[in-house]
MARDOMAR-847723 format. One record per atom (N, C-alpha, C): x, y, z. Coordinates in steps of 0.2 Angstrom, whole numbers, plus 5000, padded with zeros to 4 digits. Example, Ala and Ser with C-alpha at 12.3 -4.5 7.8 and 13.67 -1.06 7.14 Angstrom:
// residues 2
506649725039/506249785039/506649845039/506449895035/506849955036/506450005039/
END
This chain:
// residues 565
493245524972/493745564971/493545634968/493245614963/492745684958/492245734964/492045684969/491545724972/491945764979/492545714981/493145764986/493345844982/493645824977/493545874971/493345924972/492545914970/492245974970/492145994975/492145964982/491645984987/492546034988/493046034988/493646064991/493646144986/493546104978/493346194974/492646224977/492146194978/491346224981/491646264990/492046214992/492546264998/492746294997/493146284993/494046374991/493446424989/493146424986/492546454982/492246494991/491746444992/491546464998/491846545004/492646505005/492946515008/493346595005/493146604999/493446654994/492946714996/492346694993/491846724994/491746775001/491746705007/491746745015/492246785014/492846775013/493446815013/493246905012/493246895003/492946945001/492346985005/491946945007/491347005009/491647005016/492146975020/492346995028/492847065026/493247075021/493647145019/493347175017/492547185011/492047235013/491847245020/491647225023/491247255028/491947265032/492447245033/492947295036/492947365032/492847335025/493247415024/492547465024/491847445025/491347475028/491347495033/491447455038/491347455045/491947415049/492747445050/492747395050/492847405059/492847315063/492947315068/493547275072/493547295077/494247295080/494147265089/494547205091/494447195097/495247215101/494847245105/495547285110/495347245118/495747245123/495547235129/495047245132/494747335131/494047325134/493547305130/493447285124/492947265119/492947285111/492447275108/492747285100/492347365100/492947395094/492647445092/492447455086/492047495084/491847495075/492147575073/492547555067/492747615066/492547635060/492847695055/492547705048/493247695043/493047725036/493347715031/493647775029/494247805027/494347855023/494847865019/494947885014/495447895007/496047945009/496647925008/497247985009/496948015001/497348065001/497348094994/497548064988/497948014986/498047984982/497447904982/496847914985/496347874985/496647814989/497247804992/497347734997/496847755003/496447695004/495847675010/496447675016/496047705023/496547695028/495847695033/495947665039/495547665046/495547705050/495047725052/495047775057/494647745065/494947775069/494447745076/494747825078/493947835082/493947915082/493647905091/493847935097/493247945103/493447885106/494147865107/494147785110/494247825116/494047775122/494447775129/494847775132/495247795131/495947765137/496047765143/495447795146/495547795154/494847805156/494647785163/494047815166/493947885165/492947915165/493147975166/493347985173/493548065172/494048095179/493748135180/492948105184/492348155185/492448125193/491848175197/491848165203/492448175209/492448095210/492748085216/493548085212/493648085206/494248065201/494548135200/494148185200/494348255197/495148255201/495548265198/496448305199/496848225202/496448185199/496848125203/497248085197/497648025194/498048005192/497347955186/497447985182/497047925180/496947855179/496347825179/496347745182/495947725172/496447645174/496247615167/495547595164/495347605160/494747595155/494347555158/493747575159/493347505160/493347475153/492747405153/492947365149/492147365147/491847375139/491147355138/490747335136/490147305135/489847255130/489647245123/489747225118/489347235113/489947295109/489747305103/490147365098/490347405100/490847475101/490747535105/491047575098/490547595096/490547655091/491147675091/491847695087/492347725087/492247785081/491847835080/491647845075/491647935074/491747945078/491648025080/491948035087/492448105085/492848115091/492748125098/492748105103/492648115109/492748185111/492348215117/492148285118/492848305121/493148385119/493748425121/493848425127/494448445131/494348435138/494248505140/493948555146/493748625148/494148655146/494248715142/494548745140/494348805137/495048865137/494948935134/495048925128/494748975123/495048945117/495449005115/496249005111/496849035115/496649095109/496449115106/496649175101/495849225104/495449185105/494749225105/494749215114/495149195117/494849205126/494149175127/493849135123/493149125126/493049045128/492749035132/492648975135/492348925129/492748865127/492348815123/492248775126/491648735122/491248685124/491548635124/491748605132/492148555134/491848525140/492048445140/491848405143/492348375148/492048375154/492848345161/492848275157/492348225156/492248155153/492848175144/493548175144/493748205139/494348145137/494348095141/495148085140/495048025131/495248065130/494948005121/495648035118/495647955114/496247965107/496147945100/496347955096/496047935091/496747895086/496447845084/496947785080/496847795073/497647805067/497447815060/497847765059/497647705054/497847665051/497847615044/498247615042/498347575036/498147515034/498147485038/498247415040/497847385047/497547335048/497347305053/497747225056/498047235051/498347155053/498847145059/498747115062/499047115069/500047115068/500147075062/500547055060/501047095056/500847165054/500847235050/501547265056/501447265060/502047295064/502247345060/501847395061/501847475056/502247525064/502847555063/503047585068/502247645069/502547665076/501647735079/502047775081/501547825078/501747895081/501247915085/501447945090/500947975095/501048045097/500448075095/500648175095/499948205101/500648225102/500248285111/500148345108/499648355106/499748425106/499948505109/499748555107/500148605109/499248645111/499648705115/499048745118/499348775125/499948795126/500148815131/499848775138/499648715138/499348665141/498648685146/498148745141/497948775144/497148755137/497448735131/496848725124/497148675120/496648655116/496948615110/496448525110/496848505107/496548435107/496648395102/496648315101/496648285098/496548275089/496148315090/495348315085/495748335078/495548295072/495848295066/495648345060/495148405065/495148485062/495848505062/496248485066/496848505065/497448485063/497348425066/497948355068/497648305062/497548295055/497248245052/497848215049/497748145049/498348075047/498448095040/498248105034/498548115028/499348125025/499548165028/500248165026/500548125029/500348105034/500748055039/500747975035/500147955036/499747895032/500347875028/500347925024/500547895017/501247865018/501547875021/502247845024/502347775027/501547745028/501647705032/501747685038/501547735043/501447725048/500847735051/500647725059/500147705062/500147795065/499447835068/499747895069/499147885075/499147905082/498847915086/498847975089/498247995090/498348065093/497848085098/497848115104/497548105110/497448185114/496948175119/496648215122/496848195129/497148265134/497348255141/497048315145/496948305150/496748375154/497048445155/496848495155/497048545153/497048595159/497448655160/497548695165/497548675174/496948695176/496748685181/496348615184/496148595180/495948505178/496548475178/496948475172/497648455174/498248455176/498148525179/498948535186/498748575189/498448585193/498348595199/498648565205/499048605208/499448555214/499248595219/499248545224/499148565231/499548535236/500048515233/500848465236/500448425241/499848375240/499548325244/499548275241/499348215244/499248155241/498548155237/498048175238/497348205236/497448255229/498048285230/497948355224/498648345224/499148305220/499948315219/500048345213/499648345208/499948385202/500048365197/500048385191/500448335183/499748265180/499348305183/498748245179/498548265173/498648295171/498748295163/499148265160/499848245162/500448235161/500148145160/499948135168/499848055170/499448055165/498948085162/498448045156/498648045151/499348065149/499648065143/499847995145/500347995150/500747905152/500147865152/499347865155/498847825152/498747805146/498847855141/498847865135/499247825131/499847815132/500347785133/500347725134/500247705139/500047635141/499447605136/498947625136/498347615132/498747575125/499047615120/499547615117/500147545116/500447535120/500647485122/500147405124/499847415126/499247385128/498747345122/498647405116/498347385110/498347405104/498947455102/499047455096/499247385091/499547355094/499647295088/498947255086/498447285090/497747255085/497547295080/497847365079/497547405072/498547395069/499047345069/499047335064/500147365067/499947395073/500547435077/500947375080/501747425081/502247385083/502347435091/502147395096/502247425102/502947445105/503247415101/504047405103/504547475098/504047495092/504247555090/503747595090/503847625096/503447705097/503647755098/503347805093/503847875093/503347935097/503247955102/502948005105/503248075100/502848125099/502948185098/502648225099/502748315097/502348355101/502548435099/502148475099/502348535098/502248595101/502648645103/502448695107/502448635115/501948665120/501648635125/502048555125/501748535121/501348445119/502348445117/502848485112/503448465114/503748465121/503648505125/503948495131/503848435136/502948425134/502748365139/503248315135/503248295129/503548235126/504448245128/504648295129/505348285133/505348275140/504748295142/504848275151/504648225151/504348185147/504248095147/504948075148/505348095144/506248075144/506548075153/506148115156/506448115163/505848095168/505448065169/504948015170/504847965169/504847945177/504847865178/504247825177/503947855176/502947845173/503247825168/503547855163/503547855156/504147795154/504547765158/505047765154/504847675152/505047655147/504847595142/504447595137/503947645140/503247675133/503347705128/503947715127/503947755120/504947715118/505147745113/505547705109/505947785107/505747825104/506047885099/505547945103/505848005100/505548075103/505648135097/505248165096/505148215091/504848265095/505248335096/504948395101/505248465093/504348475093/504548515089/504148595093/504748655092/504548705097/504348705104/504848665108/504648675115/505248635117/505348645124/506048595126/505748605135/505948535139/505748525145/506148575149/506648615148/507148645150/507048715150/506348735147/506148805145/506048845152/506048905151/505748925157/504948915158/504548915154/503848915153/503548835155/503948795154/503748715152/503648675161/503848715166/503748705172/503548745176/502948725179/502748765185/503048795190/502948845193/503448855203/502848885205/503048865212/502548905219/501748875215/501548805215/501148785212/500648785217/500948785223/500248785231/500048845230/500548905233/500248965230/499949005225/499848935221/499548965213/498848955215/498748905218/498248835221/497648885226/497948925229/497848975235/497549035231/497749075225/497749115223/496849115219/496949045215/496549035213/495849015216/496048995223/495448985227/495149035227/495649075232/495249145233/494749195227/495049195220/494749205215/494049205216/493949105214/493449095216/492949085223/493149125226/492749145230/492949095239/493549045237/493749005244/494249075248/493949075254/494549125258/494749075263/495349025260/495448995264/496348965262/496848965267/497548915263/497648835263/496948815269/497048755270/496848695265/497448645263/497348605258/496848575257/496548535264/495948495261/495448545261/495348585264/494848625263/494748645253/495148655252/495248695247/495148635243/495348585242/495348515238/494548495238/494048505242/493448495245/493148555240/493248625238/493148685236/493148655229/493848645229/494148635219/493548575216/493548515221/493048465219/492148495216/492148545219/491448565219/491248625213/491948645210/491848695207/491548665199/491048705196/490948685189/491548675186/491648625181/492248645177/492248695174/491648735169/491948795168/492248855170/492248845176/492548885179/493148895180/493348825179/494048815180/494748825175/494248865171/494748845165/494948955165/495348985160/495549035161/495949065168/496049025171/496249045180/497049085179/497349065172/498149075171/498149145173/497749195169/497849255168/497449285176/497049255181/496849285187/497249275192/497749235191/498249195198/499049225196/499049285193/499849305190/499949355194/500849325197/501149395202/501049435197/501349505201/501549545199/502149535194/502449505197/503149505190/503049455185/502649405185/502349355180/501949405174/501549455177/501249475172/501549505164/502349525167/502749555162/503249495159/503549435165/504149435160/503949345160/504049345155/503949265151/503149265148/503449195148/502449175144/502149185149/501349175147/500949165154/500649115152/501249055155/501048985157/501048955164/500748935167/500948925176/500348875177/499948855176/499748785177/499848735171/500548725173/500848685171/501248625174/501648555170/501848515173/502548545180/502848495186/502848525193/503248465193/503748475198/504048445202/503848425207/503548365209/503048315211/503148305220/503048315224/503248275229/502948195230/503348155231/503248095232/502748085242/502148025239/501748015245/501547935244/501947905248/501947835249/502147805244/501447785240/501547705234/501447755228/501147805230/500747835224/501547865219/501447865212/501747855206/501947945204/502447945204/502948045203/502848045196/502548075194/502948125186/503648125184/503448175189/504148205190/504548235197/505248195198/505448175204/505948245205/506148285201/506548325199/506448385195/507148435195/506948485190/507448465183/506948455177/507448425171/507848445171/508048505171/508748525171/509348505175/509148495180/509548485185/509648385186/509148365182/509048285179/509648255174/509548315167/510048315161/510648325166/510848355168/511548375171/511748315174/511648275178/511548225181/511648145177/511348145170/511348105169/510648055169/510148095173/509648035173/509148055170/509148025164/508748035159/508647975154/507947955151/507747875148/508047925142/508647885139/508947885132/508847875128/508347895123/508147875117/508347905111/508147905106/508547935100/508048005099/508048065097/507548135099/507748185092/507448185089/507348265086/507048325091/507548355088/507148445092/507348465086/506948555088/507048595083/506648685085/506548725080/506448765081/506148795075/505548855075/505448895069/505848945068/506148985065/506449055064/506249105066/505449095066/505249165068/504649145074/505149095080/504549105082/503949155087/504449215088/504249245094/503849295089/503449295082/503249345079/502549325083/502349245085/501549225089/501549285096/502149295100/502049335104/501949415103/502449425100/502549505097/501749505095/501449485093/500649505091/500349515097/500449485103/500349485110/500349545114/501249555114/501449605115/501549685114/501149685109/501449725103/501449785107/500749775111/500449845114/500549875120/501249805122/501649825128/502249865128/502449885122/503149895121/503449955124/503050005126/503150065130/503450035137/503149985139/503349955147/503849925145/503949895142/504549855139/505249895139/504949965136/505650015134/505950035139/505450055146/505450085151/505750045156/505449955155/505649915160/505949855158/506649855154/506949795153/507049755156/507149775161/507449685167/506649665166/506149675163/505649605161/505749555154/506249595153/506649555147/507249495149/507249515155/507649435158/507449375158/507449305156/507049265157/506949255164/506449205168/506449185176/506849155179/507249095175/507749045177/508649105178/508649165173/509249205174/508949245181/508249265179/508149335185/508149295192/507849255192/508049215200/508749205204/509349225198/509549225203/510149305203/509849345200/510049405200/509849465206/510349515206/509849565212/509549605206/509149645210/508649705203/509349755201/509649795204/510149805200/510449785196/510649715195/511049665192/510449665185/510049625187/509349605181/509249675178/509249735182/509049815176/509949795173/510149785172/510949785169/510849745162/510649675166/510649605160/509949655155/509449675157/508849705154/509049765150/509649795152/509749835146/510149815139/510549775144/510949725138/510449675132/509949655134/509549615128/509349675126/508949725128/508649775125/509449785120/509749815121/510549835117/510549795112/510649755113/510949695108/510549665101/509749685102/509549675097/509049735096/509049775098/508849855095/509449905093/509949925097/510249955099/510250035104/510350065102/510350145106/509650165106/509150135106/508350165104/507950115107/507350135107/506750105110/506750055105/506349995105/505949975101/505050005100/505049995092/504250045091/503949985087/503149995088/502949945080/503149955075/503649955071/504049955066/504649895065/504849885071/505449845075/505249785075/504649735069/504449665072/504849625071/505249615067/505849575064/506349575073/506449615076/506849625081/506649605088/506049645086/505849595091/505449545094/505249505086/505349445086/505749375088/506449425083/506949375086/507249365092/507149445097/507549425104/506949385108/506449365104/505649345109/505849255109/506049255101/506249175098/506849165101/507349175103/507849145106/507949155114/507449185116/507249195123/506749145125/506449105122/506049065122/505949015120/506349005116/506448935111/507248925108/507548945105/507948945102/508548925105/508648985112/509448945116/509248885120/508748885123/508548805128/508748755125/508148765115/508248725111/508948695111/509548735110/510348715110/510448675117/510348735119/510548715127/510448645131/509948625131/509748565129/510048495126/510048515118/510148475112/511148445115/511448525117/512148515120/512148475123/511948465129/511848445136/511848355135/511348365132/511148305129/511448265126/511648275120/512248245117/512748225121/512848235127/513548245130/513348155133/512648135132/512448085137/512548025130/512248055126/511948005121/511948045115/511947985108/512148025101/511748025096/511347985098/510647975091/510148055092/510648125090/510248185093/510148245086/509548245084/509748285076/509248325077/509448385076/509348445076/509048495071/508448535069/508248565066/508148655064/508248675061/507648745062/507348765055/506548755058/506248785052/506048845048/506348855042/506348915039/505848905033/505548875033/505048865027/504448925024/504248965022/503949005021/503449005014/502748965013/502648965007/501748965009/501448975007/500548955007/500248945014/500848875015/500548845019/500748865027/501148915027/501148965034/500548985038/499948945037/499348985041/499349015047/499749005050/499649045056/499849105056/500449095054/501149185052/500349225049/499949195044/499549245038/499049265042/498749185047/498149225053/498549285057/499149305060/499249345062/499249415060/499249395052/499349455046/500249485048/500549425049/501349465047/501749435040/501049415037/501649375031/502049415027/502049485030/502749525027/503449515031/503349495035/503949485040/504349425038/504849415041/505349355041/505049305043/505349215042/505249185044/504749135045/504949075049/504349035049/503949045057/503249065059/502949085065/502949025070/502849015076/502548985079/502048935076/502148875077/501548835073/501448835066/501948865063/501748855055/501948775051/502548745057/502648685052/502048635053/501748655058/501248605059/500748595052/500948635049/500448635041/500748605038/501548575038/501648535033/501548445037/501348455044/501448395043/500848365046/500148385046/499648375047/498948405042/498648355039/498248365035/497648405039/497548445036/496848475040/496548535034/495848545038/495248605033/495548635030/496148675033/496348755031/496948735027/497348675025/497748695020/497548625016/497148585014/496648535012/496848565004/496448615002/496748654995/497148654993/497548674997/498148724994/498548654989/498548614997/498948554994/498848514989/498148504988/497948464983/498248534977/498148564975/498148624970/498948654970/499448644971/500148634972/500648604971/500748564968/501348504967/501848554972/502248584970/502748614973/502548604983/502148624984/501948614991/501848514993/501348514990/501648434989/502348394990/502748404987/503348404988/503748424993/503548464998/504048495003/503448455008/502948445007/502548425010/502948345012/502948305007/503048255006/504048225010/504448275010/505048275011/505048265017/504748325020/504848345029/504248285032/503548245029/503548175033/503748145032/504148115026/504748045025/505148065029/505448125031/506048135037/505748095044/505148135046/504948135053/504648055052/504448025048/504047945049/504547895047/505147925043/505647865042/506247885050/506247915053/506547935060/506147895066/505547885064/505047845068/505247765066/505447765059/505447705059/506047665059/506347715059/507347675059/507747715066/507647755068/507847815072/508347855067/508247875062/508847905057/508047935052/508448005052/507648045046/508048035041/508648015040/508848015031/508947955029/508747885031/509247855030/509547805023/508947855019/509247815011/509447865005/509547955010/509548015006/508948015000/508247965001/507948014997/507548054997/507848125003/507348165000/508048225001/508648224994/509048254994/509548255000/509748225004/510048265006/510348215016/510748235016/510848165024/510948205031/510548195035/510348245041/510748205047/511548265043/511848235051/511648245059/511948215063/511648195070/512148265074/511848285078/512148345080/512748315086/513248385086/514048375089/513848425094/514448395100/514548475103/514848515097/515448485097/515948505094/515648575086/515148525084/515148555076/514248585075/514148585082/513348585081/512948565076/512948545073/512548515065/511648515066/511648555062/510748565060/510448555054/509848535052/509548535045/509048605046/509148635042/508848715040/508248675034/507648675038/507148665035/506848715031/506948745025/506648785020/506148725013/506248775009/505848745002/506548704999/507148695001/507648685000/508148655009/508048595008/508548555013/509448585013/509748585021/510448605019/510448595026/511048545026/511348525033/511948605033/512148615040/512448695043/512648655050/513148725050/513348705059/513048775062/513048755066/513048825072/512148855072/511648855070/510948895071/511248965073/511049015070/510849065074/511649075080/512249075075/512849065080/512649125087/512649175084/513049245086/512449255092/511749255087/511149245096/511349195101/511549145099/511749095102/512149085109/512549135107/513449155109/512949215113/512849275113/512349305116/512149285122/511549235123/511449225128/511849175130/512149125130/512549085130/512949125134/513149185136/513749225139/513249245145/512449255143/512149295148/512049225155/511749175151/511849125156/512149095161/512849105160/513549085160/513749135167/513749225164/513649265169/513049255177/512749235176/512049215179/512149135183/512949115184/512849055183/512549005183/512049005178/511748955175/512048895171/511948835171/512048785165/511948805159/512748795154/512648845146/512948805142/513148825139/513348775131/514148795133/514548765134/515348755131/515348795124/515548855126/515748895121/516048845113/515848835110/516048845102/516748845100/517248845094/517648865090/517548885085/516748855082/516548885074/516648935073/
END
């Protein structure tokens, strides 16, 4: 009995011991088996010193080299032995958007990276999945920008991922060989992936929140109307971009296809010829082509986005993106209903006015370039010189616009681009479904890096890509936050909102971060006005709103049901 005894303590013992040294070397090294084999990842501290997991450079899909270039991506091979998760996998080809210069990017690119709290299979931690933004032309996964720290702390799982870009990724030539949206599909790879093995770092596959911003928001709304997508995800967060935008969809993508050939040196319209040509081109080359393949009227009015996701023709078995034009989708009704944050910055259009600043003479001279494409399409040119003096009017008045007018016109660029689809949309939608809450960020403090890289921090408002600083740990605001309580705090608010949304579909749901973010109405439009200071409002931006909302309407376009507020 004495010696059963001991030998049972000399085992708890034993067995204590193995324990202990198996959760060292996980928190050393720790390793992970997924479908195609185990991966070894590292160790790192949020800022309040909690350990969390990192897997950096994983695979989600075959490379999309060779005979694979512009085709739908095929699932991961499977490998032997450990596979290093340890360092990010290489960017996909790309311009890099502020400097124009070609960076060092690899076709072998499709990689995501898993942050984690927990390993236990059992942890059923909700995931968030972030696309990012780059006018679907640059960008990437990679936690120089995009790092898990504020997220983390929340308790959830964060994955974030690398997809094919520009001409790599949408290039269509309305064929079976070359149909378009392969950037798109290696997101729904990505996605799959996702489903397939987050519950081994610790994930619940059953809540998945995709989100995105700029670009990466509109893709994560066009998942909402894609049969590829629909089951993989649970919740949706579109910050700064809506699938309804005029920028967010391709047109004339064969003759974009065409234009580009010729560029590079193919004199040719014939599709497989041309598909045989694209297959052979360096990738470097392939990247930049947005700016060499622009009509004559693309050069002036809207973004210069145009390899982007496309309205798909369907060729036998093979799997559509996208079967329709979303707008004409929402309208309808067909659309995967899940619960969605949108939202908008206040000042987003001050990232273009830096752009355009130098154009403003053309602008004063040629407003019908201030129509957007979806009203101009269906206008005559005298009608459209009409609608073009009318925005100029409205938000300048009797006078040109000069470099001194940035406030002005930055705002007709933000609500010409973001702000009314934003509604237009948010409207449309609710009308289907009610789990719908709505945003505008007005925050302005330190952590604004992009507004400051512009040098407008004299101006109004929150820029393009400024929230991105409160909700992703990265190099450039790593200080400030640490050295801030008060940023801390606003830091802290706004991801309890977006990770307690992921985890309940409701971003308030125990008011504590002050305040209960009602679900948007037609009726009452209801918004949270993201400042240093939370405050639910109705109506955003009423009177711009009511503005184009009349312009639309004129143009018969699909609009918001005018208000009472």
């Amino acid at each position: 009995m004495i010696y059963v005894n001991i030998r049972r303590i000399v085992y708890k013992v034993q067995s204590s011991l193995e324990n202990s040294c198996r959760l060292l070397c996980e928190m050393r090294n720790p390793i992970v088996t997924i479908k195609q084999g185990k991966l070894r990842g590292s160790v790192d501290k949020l800022h309040d010193g909690t350990p969390y997991y990192s897997f950096k450079g994983v695979p989600y899909a075959q490379p999309p080299i060779g005979p694979l270039r512009f085709k739908a991506p095929l699932p991961p091979n499977p490998w032997s032995g450990v596979y290093d998760a340890l360092e990010h996998g290489p960017i996909c080809p790309q311009v890099e958007m502020h400097t124009m210069q070609i960076a060092d990017g690899n076709e072998n690119c499709l990689f995501l990276n898993v942050y984690t709290k927990s390993l236990q299979p059992d942890s059923k931690l909700p995931v968030m999945v972030y696309v990012h933004g780059g006018a679907y032309m640059s960008g990437s996964g990679d936690s120089m920008m995009y790092g898990p720290k504020f997220l983390l702390q929340h308790d959830v799982i964060l994955v974030t991922i690398n997809y094919r870009l520009e001409v790599l990724g949408f290039l269509c030539l309305d064929t079976p060989e070359v149909p378009g949206n392969a950037g798109m599909k290696d997101q729904v790879a990505a996605f799959r992936w996702v489903q397939n093995n987050i519950s081994q770092f610790g994930g619940d596959p059953r809540n998945v929140t995709i989100f995105g911003e700029s670009a990466g928001a509109s893709s994560v709304n066009l998942h909402m109307f894609s049969p590829m997508s629909k089951g993989l995800f649970h919740k949706v967060i579109a910050q700064s971009g809506i699938a309804i935008s005029d920028w967010a969809l391709g047109k004339n993508a064969k003759e974009r296809a065409i234009r580009a050939g010729k560029y590079l040196g193919a004199n040719t319209e014939d599709p497989g010829e041309l598909t045989e040509f694209f297959k052979k081109v360096p990738a470097s080359k392939l990247v930049s082509l947005t700016t060499k393949t622009l009509t004559k009227d693309e050069k002036h009015r809207g973004l210069t986005i145009h390899f982007a996701p496309v309205v798909e023709k369907k060729f036998g078995n093979t799997e559509v993106f996208l079967e329709d034009d979303p707008l004409k989708l929402l309208i309808e009704g067909k659309v995967n209903k899940v619960p969605i944050i949108a939202g908008y910055n206040s000042a987003e259009g001050l990232m273009i006015t830096k752009i355009q600043i130098k154009k403003l003479d053309f602008y004063n001279k040629n407003p019908l370039y201030l129509v957007p494409r979806e009203i101009a399409l269906t206008l005559s040119e005298e009608k459209m010189k009409d609608f073009g003096e009318t925005i100029k009017k409205y938000y300048i008045g009797n006078k040109d616009f000069t470099p001194n007018d940035i406030n002005e016109y930055s705002a007709m660029l933000t609500d010409a681009h973001f702000m009314y689809n934003t509604q237009r949309f948010l409207h449309l939608y609710s009308m289907l479904y009610k789990s719908v809450f709505m945003y505008r960020f007005d925050c302005v403090t330190e952590l604004n890096l992009f507004k400051q890289l512009l040098n407008y921090s004299a101006y109004e408002g929150a820029c393009h890509v400024d929230e991105l600083f409160y909700i992703f740990s990265n190099m450039m605001n790593d200080n400030a936050y640490k050295e801030n309580e008060r940023l801390r705090e606003i830091v802290y608010k706004i991801t309890k909102m977006w990770t307690d949304f992921a985890k309940t579909s409701n971003p308030t749901p125990d008011n504590s971060v002050g305040v209960t973010w009602s679900p948007y109405s037609t009726a009452s439009k209801e918004y949270l006005s993201i400042g240093e200071q939370l405050s639910v409002q109705k109506y955003a931006d009423k009177d711009r709103a009511e503005f184009w909302n009349k312009l639309y309407g004129e143009a018969g376009r699909p609009h918001i049901v005018k208000s009472n507020l």
